[in-house]
C-alpha positions in Angstrom: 0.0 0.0 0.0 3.1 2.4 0.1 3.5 5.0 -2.5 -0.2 3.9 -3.3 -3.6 6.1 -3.0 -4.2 4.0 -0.1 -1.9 5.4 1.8 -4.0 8.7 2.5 -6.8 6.5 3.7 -6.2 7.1 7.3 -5.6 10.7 7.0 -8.8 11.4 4.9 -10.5 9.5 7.7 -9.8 11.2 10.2 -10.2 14.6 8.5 -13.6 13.6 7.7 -14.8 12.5 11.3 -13.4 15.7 12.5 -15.0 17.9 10.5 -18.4 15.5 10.5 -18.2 15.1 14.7 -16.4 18.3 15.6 -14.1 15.7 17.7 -10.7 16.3 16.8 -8.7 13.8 19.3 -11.3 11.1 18.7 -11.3 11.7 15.0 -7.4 11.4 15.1 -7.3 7.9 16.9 -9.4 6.7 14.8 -7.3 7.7 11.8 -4.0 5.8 14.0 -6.1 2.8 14.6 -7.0 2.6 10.5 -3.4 3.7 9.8 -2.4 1.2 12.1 -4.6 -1.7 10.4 -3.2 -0.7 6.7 0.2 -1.3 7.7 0.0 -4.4 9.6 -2.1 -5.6 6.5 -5.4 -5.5 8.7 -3.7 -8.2 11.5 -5.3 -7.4 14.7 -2.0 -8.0 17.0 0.7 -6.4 14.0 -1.7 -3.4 14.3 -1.8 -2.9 17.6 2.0 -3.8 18.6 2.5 -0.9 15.8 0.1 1.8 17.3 1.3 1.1 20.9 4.9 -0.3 21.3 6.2 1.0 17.6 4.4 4.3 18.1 3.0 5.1 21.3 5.7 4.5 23.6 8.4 5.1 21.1 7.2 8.5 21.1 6.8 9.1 24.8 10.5 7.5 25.1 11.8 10.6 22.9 13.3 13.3 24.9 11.9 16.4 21.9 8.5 14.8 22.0 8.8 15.0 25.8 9.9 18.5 25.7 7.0 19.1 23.7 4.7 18.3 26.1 6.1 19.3 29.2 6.4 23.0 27.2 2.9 22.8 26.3 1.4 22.2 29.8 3.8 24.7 31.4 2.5 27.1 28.9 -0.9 26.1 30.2 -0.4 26.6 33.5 1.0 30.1 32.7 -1.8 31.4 30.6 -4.3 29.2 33.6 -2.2 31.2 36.3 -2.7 35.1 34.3 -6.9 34.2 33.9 -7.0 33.4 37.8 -4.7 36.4 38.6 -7.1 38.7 37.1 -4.2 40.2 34.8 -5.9 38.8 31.4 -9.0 40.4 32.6 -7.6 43.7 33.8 -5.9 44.1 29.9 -9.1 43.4 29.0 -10.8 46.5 30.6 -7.9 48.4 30.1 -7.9 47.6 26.2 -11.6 48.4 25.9 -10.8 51.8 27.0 -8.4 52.6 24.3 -9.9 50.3 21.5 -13.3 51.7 20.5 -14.3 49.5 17.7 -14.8 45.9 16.0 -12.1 46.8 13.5 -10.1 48.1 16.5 -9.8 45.3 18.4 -9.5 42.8 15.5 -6.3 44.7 14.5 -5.1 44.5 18.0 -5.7 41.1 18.1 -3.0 40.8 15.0 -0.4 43.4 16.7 -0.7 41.2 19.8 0.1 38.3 17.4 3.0 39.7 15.6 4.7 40.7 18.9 4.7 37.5 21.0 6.5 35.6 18.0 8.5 33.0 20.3 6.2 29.9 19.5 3.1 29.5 17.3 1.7 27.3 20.5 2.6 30.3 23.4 1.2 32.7 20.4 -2.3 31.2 20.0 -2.7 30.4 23.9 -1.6 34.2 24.9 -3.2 36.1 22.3 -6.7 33.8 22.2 -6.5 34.3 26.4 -5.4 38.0 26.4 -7.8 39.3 23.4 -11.1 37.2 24.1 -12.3 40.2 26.5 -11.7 42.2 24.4 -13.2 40.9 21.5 -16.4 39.9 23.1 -17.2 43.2 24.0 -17.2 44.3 20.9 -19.0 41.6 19.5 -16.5 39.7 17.2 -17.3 36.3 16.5 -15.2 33.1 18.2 -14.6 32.2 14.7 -13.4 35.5 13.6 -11.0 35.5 17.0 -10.0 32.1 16.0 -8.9 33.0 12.7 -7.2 36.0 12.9 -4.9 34.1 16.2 -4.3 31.8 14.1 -3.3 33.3 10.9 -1.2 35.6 12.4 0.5 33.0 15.0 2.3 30.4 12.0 3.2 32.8 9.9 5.4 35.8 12.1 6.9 32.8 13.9 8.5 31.5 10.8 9.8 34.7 9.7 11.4 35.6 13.2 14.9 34.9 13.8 14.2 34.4 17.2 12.0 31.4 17.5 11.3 27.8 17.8 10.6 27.9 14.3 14.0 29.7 13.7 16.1 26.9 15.5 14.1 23.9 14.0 14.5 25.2 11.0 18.4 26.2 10.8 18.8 22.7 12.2 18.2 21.1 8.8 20.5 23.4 6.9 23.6 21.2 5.0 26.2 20.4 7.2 28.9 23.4 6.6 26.1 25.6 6.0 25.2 28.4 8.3 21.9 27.4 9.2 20.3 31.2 11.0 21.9 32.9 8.5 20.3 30.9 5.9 17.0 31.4 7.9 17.2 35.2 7.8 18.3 35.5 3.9 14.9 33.1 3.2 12.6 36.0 5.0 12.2 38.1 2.1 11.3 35.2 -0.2 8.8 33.2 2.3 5.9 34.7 0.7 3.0 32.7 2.4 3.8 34.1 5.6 4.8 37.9 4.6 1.2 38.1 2.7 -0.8 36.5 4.9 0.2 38.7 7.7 -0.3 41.9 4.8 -3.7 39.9 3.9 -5.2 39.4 7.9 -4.6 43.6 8.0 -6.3 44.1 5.3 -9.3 42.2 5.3 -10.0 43.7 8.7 -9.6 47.2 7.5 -11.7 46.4 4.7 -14.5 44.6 6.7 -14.5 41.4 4.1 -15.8 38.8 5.4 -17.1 35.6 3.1 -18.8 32.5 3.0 -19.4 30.7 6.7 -17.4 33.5 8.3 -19.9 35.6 7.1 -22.3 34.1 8.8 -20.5 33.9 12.1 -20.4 37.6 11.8 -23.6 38.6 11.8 -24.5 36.3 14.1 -22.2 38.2 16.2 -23.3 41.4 15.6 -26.4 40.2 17.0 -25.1 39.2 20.3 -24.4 35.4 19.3 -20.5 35.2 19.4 -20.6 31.7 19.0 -23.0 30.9 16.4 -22.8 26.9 17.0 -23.3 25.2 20.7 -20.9 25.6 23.1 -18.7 22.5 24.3 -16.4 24.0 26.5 -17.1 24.0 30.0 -14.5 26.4 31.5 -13.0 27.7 28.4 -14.2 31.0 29.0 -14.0 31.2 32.8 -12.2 34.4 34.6 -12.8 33.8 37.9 -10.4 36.0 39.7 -9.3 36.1 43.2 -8.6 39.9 44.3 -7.9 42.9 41.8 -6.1 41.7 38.9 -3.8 44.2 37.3 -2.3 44.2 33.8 1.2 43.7 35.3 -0.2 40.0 36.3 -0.3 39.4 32.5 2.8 41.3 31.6 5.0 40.4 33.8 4.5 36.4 33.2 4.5 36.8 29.1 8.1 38.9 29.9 9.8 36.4 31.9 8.6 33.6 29.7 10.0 35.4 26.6 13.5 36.1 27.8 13.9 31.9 29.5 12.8 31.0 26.0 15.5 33.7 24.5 18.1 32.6 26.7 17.5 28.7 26.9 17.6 29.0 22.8 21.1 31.2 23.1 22.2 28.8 26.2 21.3 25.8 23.9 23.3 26.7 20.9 26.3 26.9 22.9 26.7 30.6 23.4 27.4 30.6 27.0 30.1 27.9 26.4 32.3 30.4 24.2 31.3 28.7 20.9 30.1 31.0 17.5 26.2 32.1 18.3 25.4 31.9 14.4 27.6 29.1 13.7 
């Protein structure tokens, strides 16, 4: 089945289940298990030894994958931490006293976006925490919040020097070859991210919205932000214990920018007296 159309199988299934069910980790272990089947030629035990001991815990045993998660829960805990602090909620007030307007706080939402351009994941969960207020009050659709976070997140990560995306991606450069310097020279030509970011700013100047966005739009306009049922529980909770101030959200976003900043420098070796771009 390799090199075959069969080999998509899997991923079209679960693609289809997530857009049918609106369960995206179901839909996606359903697509392992059928991946799984295809490649132990449908034998029960082949499949399973393949999606458990071959994958599974192969995965888990990787120090990177590892590092993954543990980054993404601490990030969790941080952006958990500002909500309950009141400092996502105090920006909130204080941004709705400067930004007036639906086109307002949608472009705020992509400034936001362009300046926390460590990690697409630390992006998407700061922005979406810190802007939510904000765009609620002025009646911007989830959708429109979603979009805009995550347009903006992907793209001004891989065109940042300093980044995640930066160092995973100098790390595939030719042997000999100066991997962040190659990085920076590609900016100019990585056209998908320097025009979406120009297209996100312009569609919300322009007001253009199209198709089901659209119609999540108006909705909100009418005081439905979602348009479709909630699932989320405590998504949107902001219970907070005392006054919150902004600094609760600044502060935290600060000191997480510089550890990643230095753990990156401290990584490559600076601190040991080696080349920083080499």
């Amino acid at each position: 089945m390799y090199g075959t159309f069969w080999a998509l199988i899997p991923a079209i299934v679960a693609i289809l289940l997530a857009l049918i069910t609106k369960e995206v980790y179901s839909s996606l272990f359903i697509g392992i298990i059928v991946g799984g089947f295809f490649y132990a030629n449908f034998g029960f035990e082949g499949a399973m030894n393949h999606i458990f001991s071959e994958g599974l815990i192969a995965a888990l045993a990787d120090p990177y994958n590892v590092g993954i998660i543990l980054f993404l829960i601490f990030l969790g805990i941080i952006v958990a931490m500002m909500n309950k602090a009141g400092g996502s909620a105090a920006f909130g007030e204080w941004a709705s006293a400067h930004i007036k307007t639906r086109v307002g706080a949608q472009l705020a939402t992509v400034v936001l976006g362009c300046l926390i351009f460590i990690d697409d994941y630390f992006n998407c969960l700061t922005v979406g925490s810190v802007m939510r207020p904000v765009t609620d009050r002025h009646k911007v659709s989830r959708a429109k919040l979603a979009y805009l976070i995550d347009a903006t997140a992907a793209p001004i990560c891989i065109i940042a020097p300093i980044s995640s995306w930066a160092a995973a991606v100098s790390a595939f450069a030719p042997e000999g070859t100066n991997g962040l310097m190659l990085f920076v020279r590609a900016i100019p030509y990585n056209y998908y991210a320097l025009l979406t970011i120009v297209m996100m700013v312009g569609l919300t100047i322009a007001k253009v919205d199209f198709g089901p966005m659209a119609r999540h739009e108006k909705n909100a306009l009418n005081g439905d932000i979602f348009t479709v049922q909630r699932t989320d529980n405590n998504g949107d909770s902001q219970a907070v214990v005392g006054k919150g101030k902004v600094i609760d959200l600044v502060f935290p976003i600060v000191i997480l920018i510089a550890g990643c900043v230095i753990g990156m420098i401290y990584s490559g070796g600076f601190f040991s007296g080696e080349n920083f771009v080499d």
